[in-house]
N, C-alpha and C positions, 0 to 999 in steps of 0.2 A: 235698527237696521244699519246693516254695514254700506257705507258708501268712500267715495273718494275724497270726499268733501269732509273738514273736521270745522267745527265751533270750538274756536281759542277766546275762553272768557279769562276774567283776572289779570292782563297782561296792563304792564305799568304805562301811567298814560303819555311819558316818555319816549314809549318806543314807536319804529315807524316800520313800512312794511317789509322796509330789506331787513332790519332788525330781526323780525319775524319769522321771512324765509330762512336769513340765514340761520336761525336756531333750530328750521327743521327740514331744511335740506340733507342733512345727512341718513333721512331715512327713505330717500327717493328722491324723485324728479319732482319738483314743486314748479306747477301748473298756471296757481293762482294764487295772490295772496289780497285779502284786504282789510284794514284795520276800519271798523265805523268810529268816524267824525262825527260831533254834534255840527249841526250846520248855521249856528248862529254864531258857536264861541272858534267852532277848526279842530278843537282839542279831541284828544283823543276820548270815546267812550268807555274803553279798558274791554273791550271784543272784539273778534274780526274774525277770517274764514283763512282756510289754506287749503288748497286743493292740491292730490297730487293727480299723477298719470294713471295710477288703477286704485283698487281696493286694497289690495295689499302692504304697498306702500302706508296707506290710511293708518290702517290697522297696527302695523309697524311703529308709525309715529305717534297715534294715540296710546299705546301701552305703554313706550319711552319717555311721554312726554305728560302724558296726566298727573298731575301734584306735582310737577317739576317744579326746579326754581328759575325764571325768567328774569332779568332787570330787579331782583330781590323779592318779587312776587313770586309766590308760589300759583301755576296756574290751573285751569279747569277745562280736560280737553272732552272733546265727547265728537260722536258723527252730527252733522249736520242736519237737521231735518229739511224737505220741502218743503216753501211756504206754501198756507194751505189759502184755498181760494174763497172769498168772501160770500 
């Protein structure tokens, strides 16, 4: 399902989330960015979200930017799914 919302997995646990944005600002207005922390160690978990302004944009940046190379990773874009309720 197409949404605005992408899953950036693989991303090196180096980078932070202007890092992020800015690798994928250039396919739109980016919304929201956030890389997940483990919450004991801070360090990066090597995934996080990017939101843009529509679907389009999404779309745009997922096809430019899936198997790309990030900080020497090569990464894993895909749409976000809803988390689903328990």
């Amino acid at each position: 399902m197409e949404t605005n919302k992408l899953f950036i997995g693989g991303l090196s646990w180096d980078l932070d989330w202007q890092e992020v944005k800015d690798a994928f600002k250039e396919y739109g207005e980016v919304t929201f960015v956030k890389v997940i922390k483990d919450r004991e160690t801070g360090r990066s978990k090597g995934f996080g979200f990017v939101e843009f302004t529509n679907v389009e944009e999404a779309v745009a940046a997922k096809d430019a930017m899936d198997g790309a190379e990030l900080d020497g990773r090569n990464i894993k874009v895909d749409f976000a799914e809803e988390k689903k309720e328990a």
